[in-house]
N, C-alpha and C positions, 0 to 999 in steps of 0.2 A: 593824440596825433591826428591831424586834418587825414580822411580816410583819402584823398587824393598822396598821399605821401606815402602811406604805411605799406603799401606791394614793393615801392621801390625799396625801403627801408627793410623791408622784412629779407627781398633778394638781397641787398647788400651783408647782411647778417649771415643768408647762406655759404654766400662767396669770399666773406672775411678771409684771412690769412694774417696770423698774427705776426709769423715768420717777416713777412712783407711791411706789416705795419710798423715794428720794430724800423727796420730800413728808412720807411716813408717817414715818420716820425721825427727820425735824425736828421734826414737830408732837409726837411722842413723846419730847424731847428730848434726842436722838440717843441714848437708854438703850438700844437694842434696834433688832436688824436686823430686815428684813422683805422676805417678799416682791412687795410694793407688789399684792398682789391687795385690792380693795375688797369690802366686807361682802357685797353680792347676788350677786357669784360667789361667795365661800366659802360662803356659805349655802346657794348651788346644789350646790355640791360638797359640803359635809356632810352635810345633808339626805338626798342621794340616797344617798351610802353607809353613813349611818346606818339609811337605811333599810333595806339589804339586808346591812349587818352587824353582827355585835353581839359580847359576848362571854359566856362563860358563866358562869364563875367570878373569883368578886375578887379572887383572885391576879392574875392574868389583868390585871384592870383598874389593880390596885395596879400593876403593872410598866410597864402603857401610859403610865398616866396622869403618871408618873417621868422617863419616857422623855421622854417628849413634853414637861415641862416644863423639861428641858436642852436642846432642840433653839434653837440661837439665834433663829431667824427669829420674830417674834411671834406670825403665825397659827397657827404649833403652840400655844399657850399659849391660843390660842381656838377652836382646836379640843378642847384638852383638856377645855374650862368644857363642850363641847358634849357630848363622850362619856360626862363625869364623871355629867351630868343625866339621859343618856338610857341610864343603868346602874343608873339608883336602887333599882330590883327587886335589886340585890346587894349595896346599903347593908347597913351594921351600926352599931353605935353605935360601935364602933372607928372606922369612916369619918372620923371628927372629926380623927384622927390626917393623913391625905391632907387635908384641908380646908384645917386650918392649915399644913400642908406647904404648898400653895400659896397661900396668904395672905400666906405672911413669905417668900417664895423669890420672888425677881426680880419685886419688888412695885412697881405703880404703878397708878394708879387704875384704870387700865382693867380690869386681872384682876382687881381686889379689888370691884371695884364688880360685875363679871361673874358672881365668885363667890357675892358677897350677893343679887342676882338670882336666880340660878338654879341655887344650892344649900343657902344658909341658911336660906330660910322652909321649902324642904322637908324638909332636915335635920333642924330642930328642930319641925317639925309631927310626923314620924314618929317622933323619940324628945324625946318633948317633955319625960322627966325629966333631960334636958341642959341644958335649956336654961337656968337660974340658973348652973348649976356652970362651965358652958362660958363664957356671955357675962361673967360679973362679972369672970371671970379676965381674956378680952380686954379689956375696960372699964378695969383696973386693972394692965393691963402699960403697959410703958414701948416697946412697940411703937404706932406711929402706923396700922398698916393693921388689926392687931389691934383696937383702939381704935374704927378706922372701921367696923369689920363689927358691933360689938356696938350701935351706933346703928343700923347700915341693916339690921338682919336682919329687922326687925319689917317692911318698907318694904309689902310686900303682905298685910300681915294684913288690913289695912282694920278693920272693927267688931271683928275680933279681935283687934287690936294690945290687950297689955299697957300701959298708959298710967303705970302704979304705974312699970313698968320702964324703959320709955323715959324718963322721968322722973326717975328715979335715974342712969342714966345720959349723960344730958346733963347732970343738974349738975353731975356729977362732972367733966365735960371740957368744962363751957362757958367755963372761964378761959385755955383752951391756947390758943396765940399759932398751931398750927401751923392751915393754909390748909386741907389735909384735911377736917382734924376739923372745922373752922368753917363749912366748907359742908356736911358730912355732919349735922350737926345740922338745917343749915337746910333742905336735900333732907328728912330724916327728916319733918321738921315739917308740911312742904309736901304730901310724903305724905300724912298722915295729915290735914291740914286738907282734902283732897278727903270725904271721911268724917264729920270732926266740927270744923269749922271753930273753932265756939266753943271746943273745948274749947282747941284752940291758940293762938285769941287771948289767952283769959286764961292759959296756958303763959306765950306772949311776954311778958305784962304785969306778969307775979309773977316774972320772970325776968330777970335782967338780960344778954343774950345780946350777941356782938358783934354790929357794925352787918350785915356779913356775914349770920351767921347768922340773925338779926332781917328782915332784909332775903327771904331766899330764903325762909324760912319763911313768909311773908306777901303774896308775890308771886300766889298765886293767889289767894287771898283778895282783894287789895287790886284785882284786876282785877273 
């Protein structure tokens, strides 16, 4: 185990709870072990070691970040989302390569939603000539989590969201039957009606979106 990893690993081991894992386990539907530690300790525990360690070089982090996404227990996989963000000083536009590495690798919403959080609006803010070549590709693969990120990446632009974009890419996938995608529009939507509410009503109304989709996109709005 890369010795940048094993404190974290060792503290998640102290703070186990099988009790919990049990729970997490199921609600995760049984895809993925865990070590039944809940979000405000791991965050205690990340936080603090993130603060006092770091890495220097992206080799370095390319290996960690590897590593750590074959480790079975989930909280590796959210610790990784955490390391991957707080190294972006050693981004490159190659980085795209590890991104989708963990986007299509032991994928469920949690990481992929993780990932569009809190690496694709920085991502594509820092090499923003990616961002057509990168997102149409996932938009227009036969990957479902692919698919998801190219709707949520925009999710914190706010007044900066591309509207042309988001736009072309939810028509493109507003007829997909899969559950993802159909709430990932609606989130996107809901997003972005914090911002420019009009502009998503009339989205919704020139659109013919599932009830789903229709539904969560207009949830804050309609309150």
């Amino acid at each position: 185990m890369h010795s940048f990893i094993e404190p974290v690993y060792n503290a998640f081991i102290k703070n186990a709870n099988a009790e919990n894992a049990v729970d997490m386990k199921a609600y995760m539907l049984n895809k993925f072990e865990f070590f039944g530690i809940k979000t405000p300790i791991r965050d205690e525990i990340v936080k603090a070691y993130l603060k006092e360690h770091s890495l220097k070089q992206f080799s370095d982090l390319d290996q960690v970040m590897k590593e750590l996404w074959e480790i079975p227990e989930r909280e590796m996989q959210y610790f990784a989302i955490d390391v991957f963000a707080a190294h972006k000083k050693l981004w490159s536009q190659s980085s795209i390569k590890m991104i989708e590495h963990c986007i299509v690798q032991k994928s469920w919403w949690d990481t992929v939603d993780g990932i569009a959080s809190d690496w694709l609006g920085l991502y594509f803010n820092q090499f923003s000539e990616q961002t057509i070549l990168i997102t149409s590709q996932w938009n227009r693969s036969n990957n479902i989590w692919l698919q998801r990120s190219s709707i949520l990446f925009q999710k914190s632009y706010k007044k900066n969201t591309d509207t042309t974009l988001l736009s072309s890419y939810i028509q493109h996938l507003k007829e997909s039957k899969e559950f993802f995608i159909r709430k990932a529009i609606g989130w996107a939507l809901r997003e972005y009606s914090k911002t420019n509410p009009e502009w998503v009503i009339t989205f919704v109304a020139n659109n013919k979106l599932s009830p789903l989709s229709e539904k969560e996109a207009l949830k804050r709005i309609s309150k």
